[in-house]
N, C-alpha and C positions, 0 to 999 in steps of 0.2 A: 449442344454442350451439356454435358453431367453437372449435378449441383453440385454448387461450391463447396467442399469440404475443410476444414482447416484443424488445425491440431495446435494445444499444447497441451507438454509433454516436461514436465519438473520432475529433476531427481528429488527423492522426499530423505537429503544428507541436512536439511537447515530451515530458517524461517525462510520463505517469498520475500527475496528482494524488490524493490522498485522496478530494476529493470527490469527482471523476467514477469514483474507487474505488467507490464508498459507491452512489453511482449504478448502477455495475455490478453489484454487490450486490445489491441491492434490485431489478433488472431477476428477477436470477438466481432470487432466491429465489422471488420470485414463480411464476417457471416453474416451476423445481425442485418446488415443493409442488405446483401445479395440474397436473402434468405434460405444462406446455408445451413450446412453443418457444423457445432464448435462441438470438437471431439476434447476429453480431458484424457491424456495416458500418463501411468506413473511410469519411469523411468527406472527401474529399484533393481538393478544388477549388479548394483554398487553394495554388496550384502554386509561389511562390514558397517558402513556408511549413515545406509537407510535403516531407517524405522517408523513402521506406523503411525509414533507422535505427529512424525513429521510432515507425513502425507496427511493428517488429518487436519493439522493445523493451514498449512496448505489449501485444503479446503473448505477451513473456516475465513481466510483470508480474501480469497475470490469470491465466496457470495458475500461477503461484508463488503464489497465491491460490487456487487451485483452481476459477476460475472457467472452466468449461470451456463451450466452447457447441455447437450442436449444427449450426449454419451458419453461414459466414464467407469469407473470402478464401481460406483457407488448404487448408479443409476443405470445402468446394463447400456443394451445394445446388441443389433446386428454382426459385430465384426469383433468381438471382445476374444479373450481374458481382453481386460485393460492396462493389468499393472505386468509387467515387462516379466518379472519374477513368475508368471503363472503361463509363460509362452514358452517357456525353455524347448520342447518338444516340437516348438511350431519354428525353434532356431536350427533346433540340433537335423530336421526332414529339409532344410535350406542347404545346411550345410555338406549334407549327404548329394544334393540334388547337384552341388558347385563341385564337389571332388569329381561324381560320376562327369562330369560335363570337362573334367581337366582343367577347369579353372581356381581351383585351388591345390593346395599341399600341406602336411604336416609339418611341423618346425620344432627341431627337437634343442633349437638354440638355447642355450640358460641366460639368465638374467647377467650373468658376467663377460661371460658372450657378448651380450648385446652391447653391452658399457664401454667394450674395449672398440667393436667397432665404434660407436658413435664417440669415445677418445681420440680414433680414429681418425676418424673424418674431420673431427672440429681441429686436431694438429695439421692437417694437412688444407684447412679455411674449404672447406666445404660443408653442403647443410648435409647432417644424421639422417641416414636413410637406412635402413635393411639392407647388408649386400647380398642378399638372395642363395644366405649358404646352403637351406638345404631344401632350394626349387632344384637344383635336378639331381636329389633323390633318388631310389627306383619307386615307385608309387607302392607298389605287390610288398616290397620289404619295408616302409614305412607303415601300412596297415599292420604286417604284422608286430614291429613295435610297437606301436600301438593298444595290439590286441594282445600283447603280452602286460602290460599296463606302465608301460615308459611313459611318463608325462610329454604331453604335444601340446601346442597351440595350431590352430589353424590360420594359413595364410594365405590372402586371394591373390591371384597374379596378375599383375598389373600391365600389362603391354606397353614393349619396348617403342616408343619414337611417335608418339600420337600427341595430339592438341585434343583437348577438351572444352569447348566453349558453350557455355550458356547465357541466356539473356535473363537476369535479376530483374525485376521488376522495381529495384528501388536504382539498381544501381547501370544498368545498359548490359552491353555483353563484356562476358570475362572469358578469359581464356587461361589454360594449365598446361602444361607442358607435362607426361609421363614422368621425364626423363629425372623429373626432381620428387617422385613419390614412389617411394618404396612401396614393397607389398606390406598389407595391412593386417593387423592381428583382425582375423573372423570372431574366433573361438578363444578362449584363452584355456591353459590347459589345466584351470579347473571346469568347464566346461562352461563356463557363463558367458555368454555374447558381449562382443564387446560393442560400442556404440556404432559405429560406422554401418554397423551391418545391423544389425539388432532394429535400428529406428530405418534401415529401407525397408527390412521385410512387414515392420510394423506399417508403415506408411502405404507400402502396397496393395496389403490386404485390408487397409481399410479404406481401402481409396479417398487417401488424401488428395487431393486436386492443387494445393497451394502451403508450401511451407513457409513460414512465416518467421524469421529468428535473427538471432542478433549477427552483426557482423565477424564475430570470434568464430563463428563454424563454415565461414566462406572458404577457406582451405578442405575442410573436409567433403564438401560438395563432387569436386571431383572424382573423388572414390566408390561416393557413393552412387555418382551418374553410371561410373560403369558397373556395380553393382548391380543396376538397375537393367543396366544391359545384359549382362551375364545371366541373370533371371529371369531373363525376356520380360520383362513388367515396363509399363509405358512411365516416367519420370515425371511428380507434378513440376510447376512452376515453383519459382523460388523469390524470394523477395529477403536479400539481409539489411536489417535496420543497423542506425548509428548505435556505440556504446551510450549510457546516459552516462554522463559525465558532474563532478563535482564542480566546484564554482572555481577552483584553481585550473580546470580542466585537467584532471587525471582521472580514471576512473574510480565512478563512486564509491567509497568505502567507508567505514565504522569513522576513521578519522576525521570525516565531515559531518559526523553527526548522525545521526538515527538516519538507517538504508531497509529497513526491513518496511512491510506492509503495517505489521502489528505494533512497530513502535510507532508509526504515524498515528495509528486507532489512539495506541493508549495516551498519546500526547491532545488527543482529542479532536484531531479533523475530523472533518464527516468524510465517509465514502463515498460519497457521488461527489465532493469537493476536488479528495482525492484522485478520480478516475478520472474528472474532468480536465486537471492539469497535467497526469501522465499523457492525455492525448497528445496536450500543445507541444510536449518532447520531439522533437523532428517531424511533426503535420499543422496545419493551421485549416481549422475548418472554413477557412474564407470570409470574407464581409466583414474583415477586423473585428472578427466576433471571436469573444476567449470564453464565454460562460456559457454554456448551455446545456442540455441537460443528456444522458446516454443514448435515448432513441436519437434525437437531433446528431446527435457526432456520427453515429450510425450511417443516418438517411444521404452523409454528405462525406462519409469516409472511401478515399480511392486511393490504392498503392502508389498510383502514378504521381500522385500528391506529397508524399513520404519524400520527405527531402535526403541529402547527403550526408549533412554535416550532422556532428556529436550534438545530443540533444543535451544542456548543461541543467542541471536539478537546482535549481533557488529557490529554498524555502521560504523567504521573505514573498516570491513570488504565487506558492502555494499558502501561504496564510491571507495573502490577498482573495483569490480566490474561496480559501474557505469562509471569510469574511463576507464576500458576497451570496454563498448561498446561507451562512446564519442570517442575511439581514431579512431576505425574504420566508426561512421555514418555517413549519408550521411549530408552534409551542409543542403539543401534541407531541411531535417527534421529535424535539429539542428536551424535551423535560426529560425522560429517561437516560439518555447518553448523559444527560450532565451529574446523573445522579451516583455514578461512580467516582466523579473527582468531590462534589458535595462531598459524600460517605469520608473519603480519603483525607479529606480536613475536619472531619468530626461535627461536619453540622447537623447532618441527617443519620441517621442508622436504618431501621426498617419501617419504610413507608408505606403506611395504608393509602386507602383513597383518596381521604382528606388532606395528606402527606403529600402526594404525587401530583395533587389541584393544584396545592401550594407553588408546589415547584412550578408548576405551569404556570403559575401566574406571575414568576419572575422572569421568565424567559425573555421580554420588552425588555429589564434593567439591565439587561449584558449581552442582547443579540447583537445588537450592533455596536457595541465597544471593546468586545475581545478578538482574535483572531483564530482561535480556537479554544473547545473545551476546558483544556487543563488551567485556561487563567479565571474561571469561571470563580472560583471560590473567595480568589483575591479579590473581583469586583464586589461580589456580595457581602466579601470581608463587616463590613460597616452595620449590615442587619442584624450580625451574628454576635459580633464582638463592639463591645461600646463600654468604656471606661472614662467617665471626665476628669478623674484625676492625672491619668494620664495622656490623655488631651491637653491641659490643661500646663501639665509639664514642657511642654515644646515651646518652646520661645515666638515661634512663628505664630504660633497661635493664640498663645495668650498677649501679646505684644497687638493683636486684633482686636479683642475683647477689655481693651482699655479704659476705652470710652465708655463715658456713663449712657450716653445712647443704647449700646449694643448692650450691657450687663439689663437697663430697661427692656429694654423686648424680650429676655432669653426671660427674667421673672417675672413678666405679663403673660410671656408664652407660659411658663411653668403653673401660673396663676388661673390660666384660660383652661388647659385643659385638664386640669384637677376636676374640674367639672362636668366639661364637656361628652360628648359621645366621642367614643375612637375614630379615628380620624381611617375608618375604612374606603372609603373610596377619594376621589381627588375632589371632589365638589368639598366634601365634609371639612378637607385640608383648607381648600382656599376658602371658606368659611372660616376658620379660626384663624387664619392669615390677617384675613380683613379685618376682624376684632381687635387684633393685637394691633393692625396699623392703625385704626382710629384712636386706641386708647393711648403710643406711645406717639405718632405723627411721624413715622419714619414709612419710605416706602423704599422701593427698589432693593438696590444691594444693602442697603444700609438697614433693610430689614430682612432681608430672607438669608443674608451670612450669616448672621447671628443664631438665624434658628438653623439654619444648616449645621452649622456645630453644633449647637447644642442638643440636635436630634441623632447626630450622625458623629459626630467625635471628630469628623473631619473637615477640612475647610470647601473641599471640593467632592467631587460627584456624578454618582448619578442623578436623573433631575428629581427634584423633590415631586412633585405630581406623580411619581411612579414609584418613588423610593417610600415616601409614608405611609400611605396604604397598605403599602408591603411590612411594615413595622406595625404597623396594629392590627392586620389583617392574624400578621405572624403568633404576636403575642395572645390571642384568643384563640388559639390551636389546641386542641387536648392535646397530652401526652401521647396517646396511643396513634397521633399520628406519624409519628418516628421524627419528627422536625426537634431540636437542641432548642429550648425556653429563649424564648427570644423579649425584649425588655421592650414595653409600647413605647409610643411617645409621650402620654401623660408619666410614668416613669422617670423617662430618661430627661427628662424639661427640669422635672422635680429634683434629683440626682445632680445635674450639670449647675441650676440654678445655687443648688447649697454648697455645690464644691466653689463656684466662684464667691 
């Protein structure tokens, strides 16, 4: 058997949606495990359509996903041009090869033409087909129309009274009946390929072995089987996946909330969180296992595994998942991605080294309490911003700090460490914990609420053994480490103590 080769292939008209994410995916894994080939082709005969941004961006989206390939536009290849737009010549010696062979013709129909038959048909409750006005033509005086510069499109002729079956690898065997497929625009009569044909001769020649795509192109399969026949070329296998579907079950849209690649990034999943949960869409890597990481999904991904049904998108269900891979990453690679939602609420600007240790060193206080990125700055809210006057405003709050017990420990605390050393690491913390509890005889919640407010403004939290350190650590920052002046805890004791 020849290696596994597999394609995808996005028109570059918009951002990478999820499912042709899911698509690329499932191209990938395929390869990855069988150690094929993952081919990338741009699709771009859509000329009004596409643009560069867009293919680009495209390409920032898939390796932000790790999906890397191994031929493409970018990165060459055996079997290239890559992008659709730079084959025209390799469509137009096809399409020369299909007339000489009498299986196509010129079609000098107009677009008005076309409207009134398919008005046509659909008054008379039949499906829009082509009535095949001008297959018979004389061929000799169509070229010359042609060649005098009459606009044409080209159309392949489809054989009268034949079944067309294949065996889908997701779905069993299918079958088509001729009788309900018109013949196909080839060519259009600006001369740019139209899909049907454009992606066999692509596919051909670059010996695809297994086509990999959503369910919406299972109609056009047909066409292109005998395309494949008319050009003598041997036909890969074919595999159509489920739509990904919204949580109403309609296909996914804007209406459900963020559908592109890049709006998940900038809402702050991780990418491998990401890629992890497109697999579980319509596959289950077995052993009630959902987490695991891209070579693993790889080493256990089989088409025959690909289920039927619409794969439904729950973001509740992907925040889980990103949830699990923040609780285990490394800071390392946690500290940077978070440092564009920091930037975006004005905590940090431009971080030096000192700056970027920083942040690493918060990564504990919200790895495992956020579901993604973007809530990152909410949790750290309380290092950043501390106000007791406005703590102190809240009913709930102050209605706590009542008692002469608790107003005693916040001004022992404020007392203690007026003196003391910054309470940089946790040992130092519960060091001056312990002071205060001897000196005022409270322990438990009835002493570390008190100082929770009065450190933090707020009643609850992250844990203090993590969150202090981080306050005094913060406050002894220079400037030039791009971190926003952050108020220690000796400060903020002193501060809270006189506003009560």
């Amino acid at each position: 058997m020849s290696q596994l080769r597999v394609r995808f292939a996005p028109s570059p008209t918009g951002h990478l949606h999820v499912g042709n994410a899911r698509t690329a995916l499932f191209n990938w894994l395929l390869a990855r495990g069988a150690g094929g080939t993952f081919i990338l082709r741009i699709e771009d005969t859509d000329v009004e359509r596409s643009t560069r941004a867009s293919e680009s961006a495209i390409h920032d989206d898939l390796r932000w996903l790790g999906l890397t390939w191994d031929e493409g536009p970018d990165v060459g290849g055996a079997h290239g041009p890559y992008r659709q737009s730079e084959r025209l010549a390799i469509y137009a010696e096809h399409a020369q090869r299909l007339i000489a062979r009498g299986a196509a013709y010129y079609c000098f129909c107009t677009p008005e033409d076309l409207e009134a038959q398919r008005t046509a048909a659909l008054a008379a409750g039949l499906q829009p087909k082509y009535a095949g006005t001008c297959r018979t033509l004389d061929p000799a005086a169509s070229s010359r129309r042609v060649g005098a510069g009459e606009p044409a499109a080209l159309r392949f002729i489809v054989p009268a009274d034949r079944e067309i079956t294949f065996v889908d690898a997701v779905r069993g065997h299918v079958t088509f009946d001729t009788g309900i497929i018109g013949d196909p625009v080839l060519v259009r009569s600006d001369g740019h390929p139209a899909y049907n044909f454009a992606v066999v001769v692509d596919d051909a020649l670059m010996h695809v072995t297994h086509v990999i795509r959503g369910e919406d192109h299972i109609s056009n399969t047909p066409r292109q089987l005998l395309l494949y026949e008319a050009l003598g070329y041997e036909a890969p296998a074919f595999a159509h996946l489920s739509l990904v579907l919204g949580p109403d079950h309609s296909p996914l849209s804007k209406r459900h909330g963020a559908t592109s690649v890049a709006e998940f990034r900038e809402k702050g999943y991780l990418p491998q969180a990401l890629l992890n949960y497109l697999a579980l869409l319509g596959w289950s890597p077995g052993h009630d296992e959902e987490v695991l990481p891209a070579a693993e999904l790889a080493a256990r991904f089989r088409l025959a595994d690909v289920g039927h049904s619409a794969g439904v998108f729950d973001e509740d269900k992907l925040a889980w998942v990103n949830r699990q891979y923040l609780k285990v990453a490394d800071p390392a690679e946690i500290a940077p991605l978070a440092v564009p939602f920091l930037s975006a609420a004005g905590y940090v600007r431009a971080l030096d080294a000192e700056g970027l240790a920083f942040v690493r060193s918060l990564v504990p206080l919200f790895a495992t309490s956020v579901d993604r990125l973007q809530q990152v700055p909410e949790r750290l809210r309380v290092l950043f911003a501390f106000d007791p006057s406005e703590t102190l405003a809240r009913p709930d709050v102050r209605a706590e700090l009542e008692s002469s017990a608790a107003r005693d420990v916040i001004v022992t605390l404020a007392d203690d460490l007026a003196t003391a050393p910054r309470c940089r690491t946790r040992e130092l913390f519960r060091a001056a914990a312990a002071r205060v509890r001897q000196r005022t005889g409270q322990k438990g919640r009835a002493l570390f609420h008190p100082i929770r407010v009065a450190l933090t403004g707020e009643p609850e939290g992250p844990e203090l053994d993590l969150l202090v350190p981080a306050i005094d650590t913060g406050a002894e920052l220079a400037a030039s480490a791009g971190v926003v002046p952050i108020a220690g805890c000796r400060e903020r004791a002193a501060a809270f103590a006189a506003a009560l």
